[in-house]
C-alpha positions as CSV (number, residue, x, y, z in Angstrom):
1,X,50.1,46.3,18.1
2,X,48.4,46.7,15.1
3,X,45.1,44.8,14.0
4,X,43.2,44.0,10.7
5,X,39.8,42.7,10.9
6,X,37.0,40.9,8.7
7,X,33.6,43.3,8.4
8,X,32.6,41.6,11.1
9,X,29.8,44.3,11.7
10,X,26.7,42.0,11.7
11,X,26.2,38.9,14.1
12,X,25.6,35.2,13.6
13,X,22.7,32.8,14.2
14,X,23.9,31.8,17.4
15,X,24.4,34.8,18.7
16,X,20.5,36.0,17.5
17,X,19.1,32.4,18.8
18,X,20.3,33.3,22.1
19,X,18.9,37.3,22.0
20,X,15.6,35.8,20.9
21,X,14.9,33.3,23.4
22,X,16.2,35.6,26.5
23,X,15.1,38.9,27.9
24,X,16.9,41.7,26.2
25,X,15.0,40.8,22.6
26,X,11.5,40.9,25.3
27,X,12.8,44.0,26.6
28,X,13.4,45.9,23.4
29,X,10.1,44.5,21.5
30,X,8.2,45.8,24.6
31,X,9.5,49.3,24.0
32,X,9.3,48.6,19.9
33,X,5.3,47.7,20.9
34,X,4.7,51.3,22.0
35,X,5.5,53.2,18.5
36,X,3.3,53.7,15.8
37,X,3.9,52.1,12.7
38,X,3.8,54.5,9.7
39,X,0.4,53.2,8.6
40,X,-0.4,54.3,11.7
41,X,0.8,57.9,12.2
42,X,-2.0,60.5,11.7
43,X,-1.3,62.9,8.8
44,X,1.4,65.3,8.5
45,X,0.6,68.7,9.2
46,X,1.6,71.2,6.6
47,X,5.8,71.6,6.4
48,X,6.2,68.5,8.0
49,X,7.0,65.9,5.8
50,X,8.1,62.4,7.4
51,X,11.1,61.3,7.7
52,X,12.1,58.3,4.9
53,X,14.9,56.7,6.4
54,X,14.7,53.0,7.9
55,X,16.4,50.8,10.2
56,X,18.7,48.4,8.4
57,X,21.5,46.0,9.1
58,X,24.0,43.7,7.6
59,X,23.6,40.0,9.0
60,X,23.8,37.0,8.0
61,X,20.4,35.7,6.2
62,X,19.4,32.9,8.4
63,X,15.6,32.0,9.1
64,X,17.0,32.3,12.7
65,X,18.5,35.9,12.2
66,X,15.3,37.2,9.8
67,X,13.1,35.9,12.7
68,X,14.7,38.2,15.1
69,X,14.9,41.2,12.8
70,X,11.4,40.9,12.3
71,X,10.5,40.9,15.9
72,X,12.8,43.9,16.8
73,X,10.9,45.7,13.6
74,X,14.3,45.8,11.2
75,X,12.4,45.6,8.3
76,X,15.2,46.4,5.4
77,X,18.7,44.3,5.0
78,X,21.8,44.1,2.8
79,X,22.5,40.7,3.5
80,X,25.6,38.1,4.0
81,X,28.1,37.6,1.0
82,X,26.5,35.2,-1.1
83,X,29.6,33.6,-2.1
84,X,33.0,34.2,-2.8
85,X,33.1,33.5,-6.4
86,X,30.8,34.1,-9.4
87,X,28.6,30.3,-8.7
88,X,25.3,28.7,-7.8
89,X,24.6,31.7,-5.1
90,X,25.1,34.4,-7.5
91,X,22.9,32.9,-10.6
92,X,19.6,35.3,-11.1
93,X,17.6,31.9,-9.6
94,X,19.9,31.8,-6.5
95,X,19.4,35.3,-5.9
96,X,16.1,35.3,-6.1
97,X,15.6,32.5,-3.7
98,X,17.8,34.6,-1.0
99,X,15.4,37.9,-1.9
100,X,12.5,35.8,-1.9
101,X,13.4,33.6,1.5
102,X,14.0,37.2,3.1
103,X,10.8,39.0,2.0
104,X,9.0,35.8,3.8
105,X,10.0,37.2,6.4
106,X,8.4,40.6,5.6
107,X,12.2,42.3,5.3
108,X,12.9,43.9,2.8
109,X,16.4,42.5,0.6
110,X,17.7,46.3,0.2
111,X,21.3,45.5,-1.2
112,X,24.1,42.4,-1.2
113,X,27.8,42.7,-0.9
114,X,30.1,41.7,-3.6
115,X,33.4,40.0,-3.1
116,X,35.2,43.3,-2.7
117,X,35.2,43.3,0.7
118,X,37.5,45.0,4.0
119,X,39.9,41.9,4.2
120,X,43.4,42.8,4.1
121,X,45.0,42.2,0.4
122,X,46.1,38.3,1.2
123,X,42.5,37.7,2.1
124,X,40.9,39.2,-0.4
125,X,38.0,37.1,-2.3
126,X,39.5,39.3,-6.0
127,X,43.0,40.4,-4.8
128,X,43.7,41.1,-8.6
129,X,41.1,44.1,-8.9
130,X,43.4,45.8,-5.9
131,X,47.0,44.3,-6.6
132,X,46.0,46.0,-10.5
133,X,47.4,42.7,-12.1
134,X,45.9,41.9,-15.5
135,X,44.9,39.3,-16.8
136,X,43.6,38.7,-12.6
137,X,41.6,41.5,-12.7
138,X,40.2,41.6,-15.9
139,X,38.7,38.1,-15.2
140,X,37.4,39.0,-11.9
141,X,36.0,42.9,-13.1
142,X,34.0,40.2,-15.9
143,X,32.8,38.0,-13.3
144,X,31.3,41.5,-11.3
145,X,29.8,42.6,-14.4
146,X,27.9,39.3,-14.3
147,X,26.7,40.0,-10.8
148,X,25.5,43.4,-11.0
149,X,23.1,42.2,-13.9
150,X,22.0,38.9,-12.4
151,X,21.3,41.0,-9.4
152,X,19.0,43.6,-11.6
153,X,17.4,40.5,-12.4
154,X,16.7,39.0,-9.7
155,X,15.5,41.9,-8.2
156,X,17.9,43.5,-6.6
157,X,18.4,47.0,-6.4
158,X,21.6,47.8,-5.0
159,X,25.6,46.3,-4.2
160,X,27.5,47.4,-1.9
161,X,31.6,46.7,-1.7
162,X,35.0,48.1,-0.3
163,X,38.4,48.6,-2.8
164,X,40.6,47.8,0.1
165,X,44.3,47.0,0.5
166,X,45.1,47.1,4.2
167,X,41.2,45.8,5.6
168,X,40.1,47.4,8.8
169,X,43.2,48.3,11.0
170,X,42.9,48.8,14.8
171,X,45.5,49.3,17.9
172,X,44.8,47.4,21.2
173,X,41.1,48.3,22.3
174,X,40.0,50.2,25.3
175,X,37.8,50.3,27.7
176,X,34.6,52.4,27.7
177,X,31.1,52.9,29.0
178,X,30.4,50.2,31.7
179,X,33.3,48.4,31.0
180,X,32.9,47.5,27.3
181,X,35.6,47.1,24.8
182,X,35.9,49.9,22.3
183,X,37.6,49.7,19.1
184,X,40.4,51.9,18.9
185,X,43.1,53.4,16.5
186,X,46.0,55.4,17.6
187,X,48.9,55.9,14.2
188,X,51.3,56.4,16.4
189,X,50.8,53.3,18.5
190,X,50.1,51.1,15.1
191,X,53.4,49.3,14.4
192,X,53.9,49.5,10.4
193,X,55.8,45.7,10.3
194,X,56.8,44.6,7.9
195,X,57.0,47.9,6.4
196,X,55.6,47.2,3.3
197,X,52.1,45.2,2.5
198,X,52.0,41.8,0.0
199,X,51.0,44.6,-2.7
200,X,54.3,46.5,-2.4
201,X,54.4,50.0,-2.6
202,X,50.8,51.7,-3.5
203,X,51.5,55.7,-4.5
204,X,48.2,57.5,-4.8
205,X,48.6,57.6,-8.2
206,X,48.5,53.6,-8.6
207,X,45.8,53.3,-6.1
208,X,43.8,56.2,-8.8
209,X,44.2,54.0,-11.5
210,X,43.1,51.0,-10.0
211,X,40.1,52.6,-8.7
212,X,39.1,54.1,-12.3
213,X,40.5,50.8,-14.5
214,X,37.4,49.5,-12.5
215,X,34.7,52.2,-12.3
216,X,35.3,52.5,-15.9
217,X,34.3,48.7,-16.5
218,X,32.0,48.3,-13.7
219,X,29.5,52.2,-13.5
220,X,28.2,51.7,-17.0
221,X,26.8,47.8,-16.6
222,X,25.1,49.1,-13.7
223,X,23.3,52.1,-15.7
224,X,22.6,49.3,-18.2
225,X,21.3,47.3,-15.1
226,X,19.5,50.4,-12.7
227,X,21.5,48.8,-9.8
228,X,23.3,51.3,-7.4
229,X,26.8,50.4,-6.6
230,X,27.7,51.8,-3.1
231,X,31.4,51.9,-2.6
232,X,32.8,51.9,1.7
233,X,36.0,54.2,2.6
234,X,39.2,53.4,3.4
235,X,38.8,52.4,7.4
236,X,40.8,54.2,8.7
237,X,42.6,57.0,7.0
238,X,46.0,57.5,7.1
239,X,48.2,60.3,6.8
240,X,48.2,61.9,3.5
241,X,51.9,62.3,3.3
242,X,53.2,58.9,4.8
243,X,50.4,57.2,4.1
244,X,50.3,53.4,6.0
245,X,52.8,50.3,5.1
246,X,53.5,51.5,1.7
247,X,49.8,52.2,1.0
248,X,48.0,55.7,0.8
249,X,44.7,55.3,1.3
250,X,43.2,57.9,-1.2
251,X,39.8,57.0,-0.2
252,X,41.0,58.0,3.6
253,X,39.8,61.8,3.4
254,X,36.7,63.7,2.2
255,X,38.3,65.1,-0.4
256,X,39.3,61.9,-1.7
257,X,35.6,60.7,-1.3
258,X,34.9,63.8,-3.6
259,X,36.9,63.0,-6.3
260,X,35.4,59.0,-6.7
261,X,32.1,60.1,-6.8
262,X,33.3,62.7,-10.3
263,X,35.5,59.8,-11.4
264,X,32.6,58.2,-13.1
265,X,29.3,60.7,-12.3
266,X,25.9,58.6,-12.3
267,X,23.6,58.0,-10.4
268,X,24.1,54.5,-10.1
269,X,27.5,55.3,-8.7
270,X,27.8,56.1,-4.7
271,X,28.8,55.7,-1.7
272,X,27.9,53.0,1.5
273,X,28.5,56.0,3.8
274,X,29.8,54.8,6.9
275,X,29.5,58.1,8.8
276,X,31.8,56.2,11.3
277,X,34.8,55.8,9.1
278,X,34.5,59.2,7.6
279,X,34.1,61.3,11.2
280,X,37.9,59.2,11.6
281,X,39.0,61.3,8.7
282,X,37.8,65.1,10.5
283,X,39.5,66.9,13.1
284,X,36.6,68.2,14.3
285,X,33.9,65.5,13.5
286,X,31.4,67.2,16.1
287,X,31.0,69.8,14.4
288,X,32.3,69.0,10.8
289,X,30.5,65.8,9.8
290,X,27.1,67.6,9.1
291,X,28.4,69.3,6.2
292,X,29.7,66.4,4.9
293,X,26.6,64.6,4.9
294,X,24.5,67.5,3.2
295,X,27.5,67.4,0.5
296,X,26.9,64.0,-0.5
297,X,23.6,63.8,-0.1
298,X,22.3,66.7,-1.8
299,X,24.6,64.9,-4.8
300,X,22.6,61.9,-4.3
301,X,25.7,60.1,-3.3
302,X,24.5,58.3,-0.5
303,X,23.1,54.8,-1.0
304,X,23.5,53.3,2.2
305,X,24.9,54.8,5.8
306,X,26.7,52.9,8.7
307,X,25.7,55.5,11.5
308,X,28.3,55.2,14.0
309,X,29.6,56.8,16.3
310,X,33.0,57.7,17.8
311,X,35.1,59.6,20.4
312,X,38.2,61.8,19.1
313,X,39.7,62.6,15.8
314,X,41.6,61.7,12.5
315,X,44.4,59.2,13.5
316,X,43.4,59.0,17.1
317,X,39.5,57.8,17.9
318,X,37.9,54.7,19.3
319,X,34.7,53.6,18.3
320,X,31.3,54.1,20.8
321,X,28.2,53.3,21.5
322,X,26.0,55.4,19.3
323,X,24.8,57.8,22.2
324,X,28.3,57.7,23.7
325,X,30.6,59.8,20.8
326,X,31.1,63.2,19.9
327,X,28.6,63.5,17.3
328,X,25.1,64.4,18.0
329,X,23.5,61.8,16.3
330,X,19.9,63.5,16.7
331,X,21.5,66.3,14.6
332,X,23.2,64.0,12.0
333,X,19.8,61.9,11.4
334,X,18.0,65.8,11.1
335,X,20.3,66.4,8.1
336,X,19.9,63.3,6.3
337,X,16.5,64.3,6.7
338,X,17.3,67.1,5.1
339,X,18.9,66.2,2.0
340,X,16.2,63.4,1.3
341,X,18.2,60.6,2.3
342,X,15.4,57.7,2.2
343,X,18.1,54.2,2.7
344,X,19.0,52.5,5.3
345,X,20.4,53.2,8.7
346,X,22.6,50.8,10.0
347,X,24.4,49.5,13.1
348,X,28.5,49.1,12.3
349,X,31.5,48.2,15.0
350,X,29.3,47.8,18.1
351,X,30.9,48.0,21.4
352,X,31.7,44.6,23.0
353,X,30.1,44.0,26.3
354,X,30.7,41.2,28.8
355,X,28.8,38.4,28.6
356,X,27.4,39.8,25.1
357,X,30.4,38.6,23.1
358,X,29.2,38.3,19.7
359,X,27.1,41.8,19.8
360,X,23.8,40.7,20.4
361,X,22.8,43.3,23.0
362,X,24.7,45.8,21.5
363,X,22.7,45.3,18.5
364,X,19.2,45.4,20.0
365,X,20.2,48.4,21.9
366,X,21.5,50.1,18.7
367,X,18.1,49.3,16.8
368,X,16.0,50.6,19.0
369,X,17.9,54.1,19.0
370,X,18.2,54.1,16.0
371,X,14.3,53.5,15.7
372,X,13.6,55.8,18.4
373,X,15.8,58.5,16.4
374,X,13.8,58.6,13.2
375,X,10.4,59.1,15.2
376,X,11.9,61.6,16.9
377,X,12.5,63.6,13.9
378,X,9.1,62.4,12.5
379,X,7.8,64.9,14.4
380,X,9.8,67.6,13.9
381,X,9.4,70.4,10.8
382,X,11.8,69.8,8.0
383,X,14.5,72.2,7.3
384,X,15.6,73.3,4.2
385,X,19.3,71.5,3.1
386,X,20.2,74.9,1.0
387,X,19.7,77.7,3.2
388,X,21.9,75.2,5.7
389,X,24.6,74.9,3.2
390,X,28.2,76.7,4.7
């Protein structure tokens, strides 16, 4: 059986009212409580710069929600999708009001999704940028033009969005650590019915042009604007030859990653590197997603990461708790290190766990890793990316 799913990475109020009025949000802040805050830290002796990446997250922008951030010390956000269309929500004023309700909070509004999200094709907020149908797409590339600047004005440094046409696909889950559900994708267990998506046939070269027709429009308004546009792969990739219901995902493989970042090069154009979604595309992502990271972000290509993690390969891998995967994620946060990498780190496709339906534990557990990561490597001398290179 085959799956397509939503983004569906952050959790809702509910679930956040409940973590902060029960014991595993007392837990984690009493472990938070016993790290220094940066303000705090004593010098750094010579060689041993500190480490600029934070916590982050993507969740909805609730007063409940930024409550609970704040306490679990999550200081830096891309928020909720403000709305589907070009409205109210995406004026400069109602942007500012969401960056200004969220800085209230003392969080820090870090970047906002625009409606170009992982929905499959028939869900899609602007199917017409995807589908490359004109006069659609030309109306809807205008009305993201008008978003990036209102964002520069309101403050706003960064967007992040997705130039999908099949959304997140998934095979049944499986079980994993304790019990929990992992997400999992197997190619040969995914049924491809029909055999043929609403957008018909999409050949590499038609999904190329889409992608450019678009960068073209959108890369210089943000230049004009100084906001960073961070664009997610293609979750999963699929085989480069038979590619997945009619659709090759050229934004499934490193190589294609490569060739979007030269399509328009700026530094306003990058990537929201889901380090999940790209070990999927390696054969060896132990030992191969390290290089990948210090190839993107010695570019500067990295605006924003997803650090996830995951057990097995390209076209067979389910997704884990962050300490429970093939990747040494102590490693993977040394090389961002490494390359200078000073955005967000953020939680993506947490395990489900019984009785924890919507994520919330997951979630708390996740940040404090993640937290507990970055001092780790605080500490540590920093390495020089180049002499690393391979």
């Amino acid at each position: 059986m085959t799956a397509t799913s939503r983004e569906g990475s952050g959790l809702d109020r509910r679930a956040f009212a409940r973590l902060a009025g029960g014991g595993a949000l007392a837990a984690c802040a009493a472990e938070l409580r016993g790290e220094s805050t940066p303000t705090a830290a004593p010098p750094s002796p010579r060689g041993r710069g500190r480490a600029l990446m934070k916590v982050g997250t993507q969740h909805d922008s609730s007063d409940e929600t930024l409550a609970v951030l704040a306490a679990l010390g999550v200081g830096h956000i891309c928020s909720r999708l403000p709305s589907e269309r070009l409205d109210e929500h995406w004026s400069v004023e109602g942007l500012t009001r969401l960056r200004e309700r969220v800085e209230s909070f003392g969080i820090q509004l870090d970047m906002v999704p625009l409606p170009l999200s992982s929905h499959y094709i028939t869900q899609a907020e602007m199917p017409g940028i995807m589908l490359g149908k004109s006069p659609e797409r030309d109306r809807e590339i205008d009305d993201v033009c008008r978003m990036i600047r209102n964002a520069s004005r309101a403050g706003i440094p960064a967007l992040k969005y997705n130039m999908s046409v099949l959304g997140v696909v998934r095979t049944e889950p499986t079980t994993g650590r304790g019990g929990a559900r992992y997400s999992t994708f197997t190619y040969e267990k995914a049924r491809q019915e029909p055999p043929l998506t609403e957008a018909g046939p999409v050949p590499p070269e038609a999904y190329w042009e889409r992608i450019t027709y678009f960068l073209d429009r959108v890369v210089p308004v943000a230049e004009e604007s100084k906001v960073r546009l961070a664009c997610h792969p293609h979750d999963p990739g699929m085989p480069h030859d038979r590619g997945y219901r009619g659709v090759h995902t050229v934004l499934g493989s490193v190589d294609g990653l490569k060739r979007f970042v030269e399509i328009h090069p700026s530094p306003y154009h990058g990537l929201n590197f889901c380090q999940g979604t790209i070990a999927e595309m390696l054969d060896d992502p132990g030992r191969e997603i390290f290089d990948v990271i210090r190839y993107f972000g010695l570019r500067k290509k990295i605006f924003n990461v997803h650090f996830r993690n995951i057990q097995g390969r390209f076209l067979d891998f389910r997704e884990t708790f962050i300490d429970d995967g093939d990747v040494d994620m102590l490693e993977a946060l040394r090389v961002y290190r490494e390359v200078g990498y000073d955005g967000m780190l953020m939680p993506d496709h947490v395990p489900r766990i019984a009785g924890d339906a919507e994520g919330a534990q997951a979630f708390a557990y996740t940040f404090g890793y993640i937290k507990a990561l970055i001092r780790a490597v605080d500490g540590e001398p920093v390495r020089a990316a180049q002499e690393r290179l391979r």
